[in-house]
RODO-2510 file (C-alpha; in nm, 4 decimals, decimal comma):
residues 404
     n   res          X          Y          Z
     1     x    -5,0045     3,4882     5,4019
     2     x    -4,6270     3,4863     5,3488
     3     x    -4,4675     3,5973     5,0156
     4     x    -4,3631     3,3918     4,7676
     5     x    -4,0229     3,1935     4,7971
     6     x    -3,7807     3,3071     4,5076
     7     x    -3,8629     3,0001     4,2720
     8     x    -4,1936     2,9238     4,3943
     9     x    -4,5080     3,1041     4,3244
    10     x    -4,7325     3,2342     4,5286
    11     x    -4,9660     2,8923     4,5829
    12     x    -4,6314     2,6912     4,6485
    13     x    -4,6918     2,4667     4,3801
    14     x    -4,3465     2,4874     4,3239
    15     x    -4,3220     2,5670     3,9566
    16     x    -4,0834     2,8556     3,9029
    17     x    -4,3118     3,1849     3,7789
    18     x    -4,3606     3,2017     3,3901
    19     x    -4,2275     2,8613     3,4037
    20     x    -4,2563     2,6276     3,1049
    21     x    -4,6347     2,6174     2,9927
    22     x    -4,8283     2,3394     2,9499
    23     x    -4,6489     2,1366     3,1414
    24     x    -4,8585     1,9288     3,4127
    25     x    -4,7094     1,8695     3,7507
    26     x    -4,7928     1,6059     3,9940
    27     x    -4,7259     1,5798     4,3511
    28     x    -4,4694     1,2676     4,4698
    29     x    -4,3804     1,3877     4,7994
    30     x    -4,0626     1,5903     4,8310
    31     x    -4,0564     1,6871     4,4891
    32     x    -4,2537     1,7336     4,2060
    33     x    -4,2200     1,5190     3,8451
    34     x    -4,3965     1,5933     3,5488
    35     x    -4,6238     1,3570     3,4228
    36     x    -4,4205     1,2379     3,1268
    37     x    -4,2070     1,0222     3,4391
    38     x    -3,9217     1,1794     3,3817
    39     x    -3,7271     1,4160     3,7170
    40     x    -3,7146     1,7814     3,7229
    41     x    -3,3786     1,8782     3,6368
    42     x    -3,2425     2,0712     3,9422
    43     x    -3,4920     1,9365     4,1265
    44     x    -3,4123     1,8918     4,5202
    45     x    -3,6273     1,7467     4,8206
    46     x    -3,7142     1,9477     5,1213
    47     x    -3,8689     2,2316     5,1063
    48     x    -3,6121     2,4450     5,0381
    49     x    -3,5911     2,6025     4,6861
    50     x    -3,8143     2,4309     4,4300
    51     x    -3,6452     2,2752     4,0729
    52     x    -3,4763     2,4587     3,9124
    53     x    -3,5388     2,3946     3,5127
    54     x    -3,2414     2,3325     3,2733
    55     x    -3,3823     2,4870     2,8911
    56     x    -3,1086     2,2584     2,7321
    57     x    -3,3247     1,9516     2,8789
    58     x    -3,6360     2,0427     2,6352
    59     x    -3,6800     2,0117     2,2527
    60     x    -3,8606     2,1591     1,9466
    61     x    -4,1976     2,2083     2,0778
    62     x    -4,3831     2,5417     2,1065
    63     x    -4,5368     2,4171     2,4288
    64     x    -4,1849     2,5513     2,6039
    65     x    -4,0488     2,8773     2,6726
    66     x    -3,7133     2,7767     2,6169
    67     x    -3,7339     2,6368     2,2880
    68     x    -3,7292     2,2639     2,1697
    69     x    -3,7910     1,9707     2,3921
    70     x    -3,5441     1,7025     2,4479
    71     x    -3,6236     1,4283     2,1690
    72     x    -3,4338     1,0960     2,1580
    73     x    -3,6494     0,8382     2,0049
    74     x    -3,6409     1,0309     1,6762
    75     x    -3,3231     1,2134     1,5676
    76     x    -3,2076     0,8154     1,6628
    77     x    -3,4373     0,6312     1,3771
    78     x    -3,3218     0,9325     1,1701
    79     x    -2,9883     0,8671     1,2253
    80     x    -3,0030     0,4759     1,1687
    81     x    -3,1899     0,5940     0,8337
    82     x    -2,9481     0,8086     0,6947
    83     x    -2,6886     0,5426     0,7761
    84     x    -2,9122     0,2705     0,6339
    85     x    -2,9314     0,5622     0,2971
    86     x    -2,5511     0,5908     0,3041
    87     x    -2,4827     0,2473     0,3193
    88     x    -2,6565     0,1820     0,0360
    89     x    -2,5500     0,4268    -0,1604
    90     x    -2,1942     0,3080    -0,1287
    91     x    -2,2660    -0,0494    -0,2054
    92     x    -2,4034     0,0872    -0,5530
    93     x    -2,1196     0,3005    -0,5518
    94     x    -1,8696     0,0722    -0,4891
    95     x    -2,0734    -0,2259    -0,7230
    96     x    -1,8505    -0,1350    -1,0648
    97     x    -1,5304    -0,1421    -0,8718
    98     x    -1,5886    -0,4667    -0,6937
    99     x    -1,6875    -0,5720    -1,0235
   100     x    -1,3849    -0,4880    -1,1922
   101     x    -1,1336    -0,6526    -0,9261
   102     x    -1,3745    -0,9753    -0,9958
   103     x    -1,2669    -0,9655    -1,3143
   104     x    -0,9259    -0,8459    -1,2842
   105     x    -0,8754    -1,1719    -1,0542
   106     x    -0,9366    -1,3351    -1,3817
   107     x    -0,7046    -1,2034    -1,5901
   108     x    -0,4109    -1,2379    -1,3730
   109     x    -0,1205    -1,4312    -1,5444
   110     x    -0,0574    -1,6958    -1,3364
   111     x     0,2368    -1,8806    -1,4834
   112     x     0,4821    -1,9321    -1,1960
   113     x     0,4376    -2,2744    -1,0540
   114     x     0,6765    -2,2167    -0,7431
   115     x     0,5714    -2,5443    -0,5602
   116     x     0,7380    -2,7038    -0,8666
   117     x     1,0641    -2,5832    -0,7796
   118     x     1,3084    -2,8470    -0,6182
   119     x     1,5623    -2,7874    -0,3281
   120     x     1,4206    -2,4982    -0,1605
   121     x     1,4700    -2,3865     0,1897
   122     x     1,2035    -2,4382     0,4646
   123     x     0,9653    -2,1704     0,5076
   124     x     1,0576    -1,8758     0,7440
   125     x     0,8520    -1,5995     0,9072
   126     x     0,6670    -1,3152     0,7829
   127     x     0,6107    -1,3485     0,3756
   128     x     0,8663    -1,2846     0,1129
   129     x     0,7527    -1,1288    -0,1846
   130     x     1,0206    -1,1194    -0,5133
   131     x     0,9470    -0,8071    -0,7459
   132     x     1,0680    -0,8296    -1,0682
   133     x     1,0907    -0,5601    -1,3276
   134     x     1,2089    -0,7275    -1,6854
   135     x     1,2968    -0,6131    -1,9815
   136     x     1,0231    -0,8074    -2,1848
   137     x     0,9361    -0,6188    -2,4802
   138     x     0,5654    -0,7791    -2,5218
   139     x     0,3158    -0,5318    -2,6550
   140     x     0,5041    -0,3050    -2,7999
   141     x     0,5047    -0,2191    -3,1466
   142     x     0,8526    -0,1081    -3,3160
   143     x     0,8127     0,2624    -3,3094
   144     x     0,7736     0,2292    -2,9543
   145     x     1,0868     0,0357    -2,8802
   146     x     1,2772     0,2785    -3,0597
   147     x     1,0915     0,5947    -2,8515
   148     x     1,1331     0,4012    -2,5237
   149     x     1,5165     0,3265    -2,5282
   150     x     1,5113    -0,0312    -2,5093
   151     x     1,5750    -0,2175    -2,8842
   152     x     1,9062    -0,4080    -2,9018
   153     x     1,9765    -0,6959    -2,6667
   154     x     1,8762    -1,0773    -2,6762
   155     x     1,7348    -1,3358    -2,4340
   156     x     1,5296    -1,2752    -2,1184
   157     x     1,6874    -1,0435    -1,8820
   158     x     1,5243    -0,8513    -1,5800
   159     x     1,6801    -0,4897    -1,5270
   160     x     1,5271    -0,4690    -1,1803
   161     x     1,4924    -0,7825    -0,8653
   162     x     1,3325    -0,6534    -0,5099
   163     x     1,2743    -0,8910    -0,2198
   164     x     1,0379    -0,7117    -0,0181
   165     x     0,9576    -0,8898     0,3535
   166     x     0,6568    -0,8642     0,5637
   167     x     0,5894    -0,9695     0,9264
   168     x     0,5510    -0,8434     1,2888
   169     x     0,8291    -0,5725     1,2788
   170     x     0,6874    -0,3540     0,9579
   171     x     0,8098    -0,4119     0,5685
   172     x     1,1499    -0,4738     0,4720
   173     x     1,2198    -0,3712     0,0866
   174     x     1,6217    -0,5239    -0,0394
   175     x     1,7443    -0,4614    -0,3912
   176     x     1,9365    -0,7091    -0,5513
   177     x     2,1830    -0,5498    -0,7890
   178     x     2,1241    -0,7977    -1,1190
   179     x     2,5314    -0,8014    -1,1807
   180     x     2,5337    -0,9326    -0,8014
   181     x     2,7933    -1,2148    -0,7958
   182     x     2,6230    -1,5593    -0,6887
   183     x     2,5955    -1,9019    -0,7528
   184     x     2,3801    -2,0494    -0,9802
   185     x     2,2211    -2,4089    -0,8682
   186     x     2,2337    -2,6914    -1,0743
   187     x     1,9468    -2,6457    -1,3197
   188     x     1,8659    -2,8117    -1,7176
   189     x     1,8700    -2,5450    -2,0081
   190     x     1,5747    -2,5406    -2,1938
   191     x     1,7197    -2,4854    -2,4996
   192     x     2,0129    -2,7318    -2,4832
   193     x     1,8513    -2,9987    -2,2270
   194     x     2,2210    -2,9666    -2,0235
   195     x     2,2193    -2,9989    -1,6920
   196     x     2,5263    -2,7172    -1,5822
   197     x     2,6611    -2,8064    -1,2196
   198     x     2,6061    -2,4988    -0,9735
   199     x     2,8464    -2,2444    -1,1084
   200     x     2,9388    -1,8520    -1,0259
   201     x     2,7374    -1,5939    -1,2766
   202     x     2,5798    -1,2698    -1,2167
   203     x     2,1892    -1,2973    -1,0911
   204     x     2,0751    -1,1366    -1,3763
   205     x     2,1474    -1,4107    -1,5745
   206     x     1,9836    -1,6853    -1,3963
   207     x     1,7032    -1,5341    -1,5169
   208     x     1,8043    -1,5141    -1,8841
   209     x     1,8975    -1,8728    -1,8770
   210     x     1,5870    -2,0349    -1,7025
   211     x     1,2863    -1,7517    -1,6351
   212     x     1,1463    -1,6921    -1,2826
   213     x     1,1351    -2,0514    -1,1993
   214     x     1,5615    -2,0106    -1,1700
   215     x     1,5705    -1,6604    -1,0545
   216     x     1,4217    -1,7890    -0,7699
   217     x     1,6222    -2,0786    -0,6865
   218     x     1,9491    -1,8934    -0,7615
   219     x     1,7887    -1,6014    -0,4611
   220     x     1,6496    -1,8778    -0,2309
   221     x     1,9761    -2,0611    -0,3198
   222     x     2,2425    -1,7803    -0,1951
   223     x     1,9894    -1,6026     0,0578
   224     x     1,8226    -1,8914     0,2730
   225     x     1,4672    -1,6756     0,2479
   226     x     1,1952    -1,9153     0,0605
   227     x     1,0120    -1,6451    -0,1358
   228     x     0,6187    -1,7164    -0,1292
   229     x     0,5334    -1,4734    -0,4177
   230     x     0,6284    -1,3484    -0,7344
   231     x     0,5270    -1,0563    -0,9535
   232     x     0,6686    -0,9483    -1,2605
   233     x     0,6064    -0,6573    -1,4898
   234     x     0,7445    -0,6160    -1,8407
   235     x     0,8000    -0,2560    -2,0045
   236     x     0,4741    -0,1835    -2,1698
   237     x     0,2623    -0,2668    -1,8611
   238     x     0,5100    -0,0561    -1,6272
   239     x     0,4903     0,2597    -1,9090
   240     x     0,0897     0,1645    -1,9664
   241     x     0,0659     0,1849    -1,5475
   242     x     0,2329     0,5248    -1,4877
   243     x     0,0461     0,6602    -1,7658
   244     x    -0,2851     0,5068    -1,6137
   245     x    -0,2529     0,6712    -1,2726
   246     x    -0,1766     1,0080    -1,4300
   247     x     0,2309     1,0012    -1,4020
   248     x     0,4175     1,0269    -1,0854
   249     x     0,5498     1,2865    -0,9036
   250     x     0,9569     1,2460    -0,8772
   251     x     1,1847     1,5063    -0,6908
   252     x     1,5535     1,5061    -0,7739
   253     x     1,8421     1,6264    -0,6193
   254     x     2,0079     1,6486    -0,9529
   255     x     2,0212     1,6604    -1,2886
   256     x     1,9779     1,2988    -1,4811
   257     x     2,1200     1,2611    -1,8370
   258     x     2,1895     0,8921    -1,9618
   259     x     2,1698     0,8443    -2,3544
   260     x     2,0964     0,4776    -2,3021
   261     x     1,7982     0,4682    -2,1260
   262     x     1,6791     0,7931    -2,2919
   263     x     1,6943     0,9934    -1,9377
   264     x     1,6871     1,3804    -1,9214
   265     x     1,5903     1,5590    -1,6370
   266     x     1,6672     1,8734    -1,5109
   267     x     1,7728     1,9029    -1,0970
   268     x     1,3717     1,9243    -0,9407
   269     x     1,0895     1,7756    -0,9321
   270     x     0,8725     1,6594    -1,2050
   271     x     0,5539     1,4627    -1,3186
   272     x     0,7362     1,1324    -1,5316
   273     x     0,4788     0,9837    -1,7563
   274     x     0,5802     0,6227    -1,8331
   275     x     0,8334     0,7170    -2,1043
   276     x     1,0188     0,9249    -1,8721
   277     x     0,9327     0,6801    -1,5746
   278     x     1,1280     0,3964    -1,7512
   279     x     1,4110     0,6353    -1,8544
   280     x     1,4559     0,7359    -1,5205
   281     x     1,4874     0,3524    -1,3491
   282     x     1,7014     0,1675    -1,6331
   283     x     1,9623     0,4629    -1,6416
   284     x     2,2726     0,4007    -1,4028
   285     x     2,5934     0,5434    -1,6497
   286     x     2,5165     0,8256    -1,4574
   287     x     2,5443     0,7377    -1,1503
   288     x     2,8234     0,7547    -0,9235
   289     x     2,7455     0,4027    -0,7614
   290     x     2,6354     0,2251    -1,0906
   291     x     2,3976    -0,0411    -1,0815
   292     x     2,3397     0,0446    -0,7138
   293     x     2,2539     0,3810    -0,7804
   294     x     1,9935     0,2233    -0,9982
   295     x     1,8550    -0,0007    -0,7513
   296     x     1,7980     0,2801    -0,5296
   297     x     1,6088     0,5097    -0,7629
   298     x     1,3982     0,1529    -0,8701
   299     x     1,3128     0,1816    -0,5180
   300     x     1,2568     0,5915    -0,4436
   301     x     1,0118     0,5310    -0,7793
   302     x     0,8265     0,1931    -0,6580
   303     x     0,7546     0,3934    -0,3449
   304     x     0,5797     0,7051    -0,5408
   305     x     0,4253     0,4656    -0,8065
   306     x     0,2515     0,2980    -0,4869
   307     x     0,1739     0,6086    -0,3067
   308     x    -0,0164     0,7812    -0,6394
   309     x    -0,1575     0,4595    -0,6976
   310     x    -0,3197     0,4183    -0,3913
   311     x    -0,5157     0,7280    -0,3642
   312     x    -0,8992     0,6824    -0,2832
   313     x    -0,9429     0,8298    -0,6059
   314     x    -0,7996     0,5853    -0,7712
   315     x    -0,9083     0,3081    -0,6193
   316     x    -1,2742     0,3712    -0,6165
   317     x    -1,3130     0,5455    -0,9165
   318     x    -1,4045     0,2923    -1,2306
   319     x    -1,2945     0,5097    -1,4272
   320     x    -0,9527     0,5770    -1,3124
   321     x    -0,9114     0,2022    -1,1592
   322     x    -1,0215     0,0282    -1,5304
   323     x    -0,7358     0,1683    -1,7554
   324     x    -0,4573     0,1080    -1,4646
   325     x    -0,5473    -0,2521    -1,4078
   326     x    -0,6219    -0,3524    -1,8143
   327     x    -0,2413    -0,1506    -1,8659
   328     x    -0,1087    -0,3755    -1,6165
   329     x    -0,2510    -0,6827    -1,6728
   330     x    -0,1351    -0,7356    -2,0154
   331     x     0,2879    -0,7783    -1,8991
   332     x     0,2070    -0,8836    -1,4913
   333     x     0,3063    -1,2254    -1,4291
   334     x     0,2582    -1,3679    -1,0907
   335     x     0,2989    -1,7006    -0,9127
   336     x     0,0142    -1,9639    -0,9144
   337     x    -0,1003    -1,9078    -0,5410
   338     x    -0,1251    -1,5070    -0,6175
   339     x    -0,4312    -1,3459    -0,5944
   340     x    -0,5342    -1,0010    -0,6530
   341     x    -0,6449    -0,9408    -0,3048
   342     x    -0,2628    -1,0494    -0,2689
   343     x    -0,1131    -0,8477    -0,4806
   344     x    -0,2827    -0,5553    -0,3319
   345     x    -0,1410    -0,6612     0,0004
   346     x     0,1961    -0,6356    -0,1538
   347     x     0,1073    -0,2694    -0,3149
   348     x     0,0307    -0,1729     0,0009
   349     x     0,3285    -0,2868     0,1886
   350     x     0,5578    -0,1138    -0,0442
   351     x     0,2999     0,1944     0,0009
   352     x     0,3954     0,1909     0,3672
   353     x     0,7267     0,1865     0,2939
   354     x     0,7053     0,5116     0,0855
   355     x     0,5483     0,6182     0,3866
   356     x     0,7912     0,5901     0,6468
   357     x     0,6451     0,2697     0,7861
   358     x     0,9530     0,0165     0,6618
   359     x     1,3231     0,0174     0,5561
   360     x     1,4638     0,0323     0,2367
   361     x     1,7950    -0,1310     0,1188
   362     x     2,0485    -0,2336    -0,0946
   363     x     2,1755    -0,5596     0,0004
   364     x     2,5256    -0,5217     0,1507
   365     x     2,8170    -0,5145    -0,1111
   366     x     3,1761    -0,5139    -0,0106
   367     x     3,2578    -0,4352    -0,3636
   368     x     3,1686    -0,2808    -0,6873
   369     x     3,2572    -0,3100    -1,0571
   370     x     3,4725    -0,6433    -0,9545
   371     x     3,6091    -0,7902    -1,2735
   372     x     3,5430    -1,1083    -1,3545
   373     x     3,5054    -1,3719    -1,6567
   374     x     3,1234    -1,2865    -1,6744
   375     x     3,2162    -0,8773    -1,6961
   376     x     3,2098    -0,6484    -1,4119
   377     x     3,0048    -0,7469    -1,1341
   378     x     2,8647    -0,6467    -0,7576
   379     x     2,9814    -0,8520    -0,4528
   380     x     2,7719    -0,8831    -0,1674
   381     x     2,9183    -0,8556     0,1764
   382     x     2,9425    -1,2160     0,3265
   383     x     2,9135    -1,1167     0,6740
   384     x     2,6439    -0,8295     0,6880
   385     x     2,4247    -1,0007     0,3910
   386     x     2,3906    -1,3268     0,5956
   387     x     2,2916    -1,1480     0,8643
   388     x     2,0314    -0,9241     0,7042
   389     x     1,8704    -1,2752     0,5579
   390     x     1,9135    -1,3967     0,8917
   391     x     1,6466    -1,1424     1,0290
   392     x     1,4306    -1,1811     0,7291
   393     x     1,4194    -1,5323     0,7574
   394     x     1,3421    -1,5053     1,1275
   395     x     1,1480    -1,1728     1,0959
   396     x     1,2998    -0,9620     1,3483
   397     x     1,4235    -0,5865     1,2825
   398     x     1,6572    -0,5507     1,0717
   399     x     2,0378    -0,4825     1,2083
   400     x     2,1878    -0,3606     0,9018
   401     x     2,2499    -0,0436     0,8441
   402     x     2,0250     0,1072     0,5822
   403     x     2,3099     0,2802     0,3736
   404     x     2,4346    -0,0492     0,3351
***
């Protein structure tokens, strides 16, 4: 009788000595299966050395010297359980929040009929949003007015105006300095029932004269772009916002001190609440470039408001989501075709923006503090302005230069 080949005992039934107990083995020729159908790992034909078994091929069962046998079936329905668990869980997680956009949709002031408006260019590419900050004091009581800065002054105005772009080449976000020097279509007063021919006036006061319907006209009139939405927020929902999402985080390179707008902040970075947060975007005495310095701060603070606003915390927490919405809301005016699923789309363009994923601009000037019969005013740069509304309208990459 010859010895035993390493890996066979001494019968030659070819499993390996103190192999896996309790295992049965059946014979199918060149090598040997076990009876569950499924191949010896390691296993060879010939008769050379006999299979060779892999431990990390068995699962939990005491039957096997090396531990657990391999189990599939299971740990897969367990798997498609705990998913099935996890799903619902967030669907009664998420149940308060989608109930609270429902009726947020509801809410939404809808009282910009832009398919009203007459003479308007033909649609471009990509989708123009106009984002207007006014000065509308609605909702706030008189000690507030006096705390916030902003008693005094008659009319309608809008301190802020932001055409902000989307299409195939990222987000595109263009202040438009309110003293900007434009022409002013042809348009009846409301309160006089003239009808002025098209005349030269600063932007800002197309608004004061007919609302958003002839802000709109005056920018679709001097830019070419056909804006598809508008959104406007007045002072108490911007303060009642910021305040909502916990303040936002600001970082400047210097000091800020404007008695106007009630701005005071030291060189640094700090958490504005919506007091401060509306200081810090209406002041511009202090600012070496004026109204444009303005416009870019409106911007740096859009960014943040979007970026704190946006966290999952936020969003999917009722009650964090609740008090920002009902604070916003009450001053948010948007066109009729908005919808909140569409002004989310908008928050979240500006969000990328904030986050490197878009440009931010001033519109092109080729002059500043320009006097004229309506006061000092902003001129835009013929040239490089028509071609930065140029590439909006036809939604390629903008050329200009973003210090423009």
């Amino acid at each position: 009788m010859t010895a035993a080949s390493p890996g066979h005992d001494a019968d030659g039934t070819g499993v390996p000595p103190g192999g896996p107990a309790g295992i049965a083995y059946e014979e199918t020729g060149p090598r040997r299966v076990p009876r569950t159908g499924h191949t010896v790992p390691g296993a060879r034909s010939g008769t050379g050395a006999g299979p060779v078994v892999d431990p990390a091929r068995f699962a939990e069962r005491p039957s096997s010297r090396y531990g657990p046998r391999r189990v599939h079936a299971r740990p897969a329905k367990r798997r498609r359980r705990l998913r099935a668990v996890a799903g619902a869980l967030l669907a009664v997680a998420l149940c308060p929040v989608a109930a609270i956009y429902v009726w947020a949709d509801t809410q939404l002031r809808r009282d910009v009929d832009l398919t009203a408006l007459g003479g308007r260019p033909p649609a471009g590419r990509g989708t123009n949003y106009l984002i207007v900050g006014s000065d509308s004091r609605d909702g706030l009581s008189t000690d507030e007015v006096k705390d916030l800065h902003v008693g005094g002054g008659g009319g309608r105005r809008t301190d802020s105006m932001i055409l902000l772009h989307t299409g195939a080449h990222g987000t595109s976000m263009v202040s438009l300095p309110r003293d900007s020097w434009v022409t002013v279509p042809r348009h009846t007063d409301p309160d006089t029932g003239k009808t002025p021919a098209p005349a030269h006036d600063k932007l800002n006061a197309s608004f004061s004269y007919g609302g958003p319907g002839l802000l709109v006209r005056t920018i679709e009139y001097n830019t070419g772009l056909r804006i598809d939405h508008y959104a406007e927020i007045g002072f108490a929902g911007f303060v009642g916002i910021v305040n909502a999402v916990g303040g936002v985080p600001m970082c400047l390179d210097h000091a800020v001190k404007d008695e106007k707008s009630g701005a005071d902040f030291s060189r640094g970075c700090h958490l504005l609440d919506g007091r401060q947060a509306l200081a810090f975007v209406r002041q511009r005495h202090q600012e070496a470039q004026g109204d444009l310095g303005r416009t870019r701060n409106q911007q740096k603070f859009l960014s943040a408001l979007a970026h704190r606003a946006a966290r999952p915390r936020t969003l999917l927490d009722p009650a964090e989501i609740l008090p920002a919405m009902h604070a916003g809301l009450g001053s948010l005016v948007v066109d009729k075709g908005m919808s909140l699923s569409g002004l989310v789309t908008m928050f979240r363009a500006v969000q990328g923006v904030s986050a490197g994923r878009g440009t931010q601009l001033n519109v092109p000037v080729s002059g500043v503090g320009i006097a004229t019969p309506k006061g000092s005013v902003v001129k835009w740069d013929a040239k490089k302005s028509a071609r930065l509304f140029d590439d909006l309208r036809n939604d390629r990459p903008v050329t200009v230069p973003k210090g423009s």
